[in-house]
C-alpha positions in Angstrom: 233.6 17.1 -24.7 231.3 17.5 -27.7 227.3 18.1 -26.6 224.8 16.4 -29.0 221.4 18.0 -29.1 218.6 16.3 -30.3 215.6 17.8 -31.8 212.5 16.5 -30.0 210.3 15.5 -33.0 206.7 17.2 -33.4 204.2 15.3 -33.0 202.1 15.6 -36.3 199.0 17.0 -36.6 196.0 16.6 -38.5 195.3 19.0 -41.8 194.2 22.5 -40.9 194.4 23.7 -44.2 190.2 25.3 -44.1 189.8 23.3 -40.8 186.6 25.1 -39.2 185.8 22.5 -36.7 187.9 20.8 -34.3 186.8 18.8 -30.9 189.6 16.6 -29.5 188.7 14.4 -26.3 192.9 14.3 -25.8 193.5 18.0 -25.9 193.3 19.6 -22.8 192.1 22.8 -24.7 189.3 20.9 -26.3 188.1 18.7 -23.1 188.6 20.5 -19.8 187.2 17.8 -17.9 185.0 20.0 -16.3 181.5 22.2 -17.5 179.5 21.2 -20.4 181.6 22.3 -23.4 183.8 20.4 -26.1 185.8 23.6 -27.2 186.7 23.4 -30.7 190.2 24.2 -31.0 190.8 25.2 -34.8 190.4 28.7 -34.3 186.3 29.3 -35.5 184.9 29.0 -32.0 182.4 26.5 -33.4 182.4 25.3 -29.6 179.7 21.9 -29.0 177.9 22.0 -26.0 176.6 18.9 -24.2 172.9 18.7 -24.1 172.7 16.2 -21.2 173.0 18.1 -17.8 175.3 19.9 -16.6 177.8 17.2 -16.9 179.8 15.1 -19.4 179.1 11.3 -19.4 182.3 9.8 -19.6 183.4 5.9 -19.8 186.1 3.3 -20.0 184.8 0.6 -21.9 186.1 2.7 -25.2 189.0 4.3 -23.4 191.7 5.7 -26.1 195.2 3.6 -25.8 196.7 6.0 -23.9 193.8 5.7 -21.2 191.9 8.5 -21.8 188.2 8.4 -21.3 185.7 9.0 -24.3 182.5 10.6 -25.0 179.6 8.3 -23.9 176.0 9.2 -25.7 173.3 7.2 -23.9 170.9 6.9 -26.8 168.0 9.1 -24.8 166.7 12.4 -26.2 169.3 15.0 -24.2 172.1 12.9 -24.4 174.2 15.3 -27.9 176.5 17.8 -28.6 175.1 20.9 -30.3 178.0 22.8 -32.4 177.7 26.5 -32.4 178.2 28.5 -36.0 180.3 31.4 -35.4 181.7 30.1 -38.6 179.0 29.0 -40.6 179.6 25.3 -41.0 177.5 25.6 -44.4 179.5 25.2 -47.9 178.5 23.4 -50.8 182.4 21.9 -50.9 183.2 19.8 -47.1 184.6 16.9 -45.3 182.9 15.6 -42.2 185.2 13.1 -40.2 184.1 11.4 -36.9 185.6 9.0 -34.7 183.5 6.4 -32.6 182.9 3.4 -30.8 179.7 1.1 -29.9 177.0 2.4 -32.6 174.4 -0.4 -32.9 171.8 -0.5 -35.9 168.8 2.1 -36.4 171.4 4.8 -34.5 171.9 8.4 -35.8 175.6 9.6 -35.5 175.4 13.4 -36.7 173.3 15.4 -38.7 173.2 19.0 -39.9 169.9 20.7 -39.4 167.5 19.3 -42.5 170.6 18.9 -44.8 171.8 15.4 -44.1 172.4 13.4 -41.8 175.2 10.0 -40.9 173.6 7.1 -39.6 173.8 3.2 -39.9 170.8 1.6 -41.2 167.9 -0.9 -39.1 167.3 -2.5 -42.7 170.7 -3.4 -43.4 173.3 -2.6 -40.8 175.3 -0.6 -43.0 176.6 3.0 -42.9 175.0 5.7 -44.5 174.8 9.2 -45.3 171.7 10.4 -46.0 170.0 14.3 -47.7 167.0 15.3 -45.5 166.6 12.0 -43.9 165.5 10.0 -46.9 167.3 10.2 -49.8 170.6 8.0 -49.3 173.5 9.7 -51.1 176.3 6.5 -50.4 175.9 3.7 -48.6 178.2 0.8 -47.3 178.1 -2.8 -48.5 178.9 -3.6 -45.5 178.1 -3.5 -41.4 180.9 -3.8 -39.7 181.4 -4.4 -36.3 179.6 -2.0 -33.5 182.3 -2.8 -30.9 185.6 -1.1 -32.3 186.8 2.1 -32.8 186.9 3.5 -36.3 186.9 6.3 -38.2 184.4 7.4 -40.9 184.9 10.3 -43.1 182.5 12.3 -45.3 183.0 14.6 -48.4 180.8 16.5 -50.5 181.2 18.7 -53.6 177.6 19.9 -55.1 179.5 21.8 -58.2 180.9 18.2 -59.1 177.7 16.4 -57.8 179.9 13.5 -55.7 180.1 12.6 -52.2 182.6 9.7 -51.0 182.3 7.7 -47.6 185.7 6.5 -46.5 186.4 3.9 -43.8 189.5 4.0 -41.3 191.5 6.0 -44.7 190.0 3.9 -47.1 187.4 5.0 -50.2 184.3 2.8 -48.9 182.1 3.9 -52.0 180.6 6.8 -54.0 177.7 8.6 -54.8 175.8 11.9 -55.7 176.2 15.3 -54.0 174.3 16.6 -50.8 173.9 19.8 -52.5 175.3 22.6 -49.4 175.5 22.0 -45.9 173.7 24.3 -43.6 172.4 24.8 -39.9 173.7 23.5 -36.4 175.8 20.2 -36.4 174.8 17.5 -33.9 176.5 15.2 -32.4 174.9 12.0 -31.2 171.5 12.6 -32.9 170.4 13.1 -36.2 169.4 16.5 -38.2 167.5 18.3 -35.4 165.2 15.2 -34.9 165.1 13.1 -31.3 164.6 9.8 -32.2 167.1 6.9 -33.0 169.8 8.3 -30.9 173.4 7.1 -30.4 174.6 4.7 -28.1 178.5 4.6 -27.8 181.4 6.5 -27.9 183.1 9.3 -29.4 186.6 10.9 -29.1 187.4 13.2 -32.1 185.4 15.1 -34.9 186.9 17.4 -37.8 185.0 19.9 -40.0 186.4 21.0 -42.9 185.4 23.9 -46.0 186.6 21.6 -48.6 186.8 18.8 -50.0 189.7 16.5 -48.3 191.5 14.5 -51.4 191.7 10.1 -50.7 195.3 11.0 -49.5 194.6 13.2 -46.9 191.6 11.3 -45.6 194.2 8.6 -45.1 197.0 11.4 -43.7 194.5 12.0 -40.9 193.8 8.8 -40.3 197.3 7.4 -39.8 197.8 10.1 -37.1 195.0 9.5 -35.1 194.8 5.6 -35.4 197.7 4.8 -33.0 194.8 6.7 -30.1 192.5 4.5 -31.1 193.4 0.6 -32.8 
């Protein structure tokens, strides 16, 4: 009788290549389901703790495909992730890359203390990503709908002078350069400031020390997208 083995495939992973930060709701070494910690599991021990009590908030009306729970910022002052920085998450070269659901307009996503911040705009409800709060380094044409997941993705380069904003793998536009990133990384609130909080969901945020190129961006996204659309 001749035995076939078959290789169990791998399931793919995202880019870890200077990976510094990563917080994965469907890791069970990321989200224990228990305590007030979103353990970053890409080695740097930049670990996010929840700000809101000494419990998560979780919810199902943005559950993942696979049924898992999400994330669920309450737009009040205490409801935020605060990222530690073992590994300094400053560098004048990075990638920011979120995943979320349910952000209405005049909401702060994430910020980095007094360097810059993502939010989407009362004015127009488009994305932005903003230096200190004011100055707006790119900014979407568009506003797209509140009540889907998606996945927005930010790089910088300050030696080049660009930043790109990408859209579920796609270049979304272009613009000038935040300079370096510095200080403590919130998550549902903007650069250290308590006002125009989030309201939604979140399930996955990446951190890198470089800048990710328009075909990894997309990489990443095709192998988190089948958790989320």
């Amino acid at each position: 009788m001749n035995i076939i083995y078959v290789k169990k495939r791998r399931k793919p992973s995202v880019i870890t290549d200077q990976l510094v930060l990563h917080l994965d709701i469907q890791n069970s070494s990321s989200f224990t389901n228990s305590g007030n910690v979103w353990y970053d599991i890409s080695g740097e021990a930049n670990h996010a703790t929840w700000q809101g009590g000494s419990s998560y908030l979780v919810n199902n009306s943005y559950e993942l495909n696979d049924g898992t729970n999400t994330f669920f910022f309450t737009g009040y002052t205490t409801s935020y992730f605060l990222c530690a920085n073992n590994t300094p998450l400053s560098t004048n070269k990075g990638t920011f890359s979120i995943w979320f659901g349910g952000m209405g307009s005049n909401q702060r996503l994430a910020g980095q203390s007094a360097t810059w911040e993502f939010l989407r705009s009362n004015e127009l409800p488009n994305y932005r990503f903003d230096l200190g709060g004011s100055n707006q380094i790119v900014t979407s044409s568009t506003g797209w709908s509140s009540f889907e997941w998606q996945n927005m993705v930010v790089t910088w380069d300050s030696t080049a002078n660009t930043s790109k904003l990408y859209r579920n793998g796609s270049l979304v536009t272009s613009g000038t350069s935040i300079g370096s990133s510095s200080g403590a990384l919130n998550i549902g609130r903007s650069l250290g400031g308590v006002t125009q909080m989030f309201n939604g969901s979140v399930s996955h945020v990446l951190y890198y020390h470089k800048v990710l190129s328009a075909t990894e961006v997309e990489y990443n996204y095709d192998v988190m997208k089948n958790n989320h659309i």
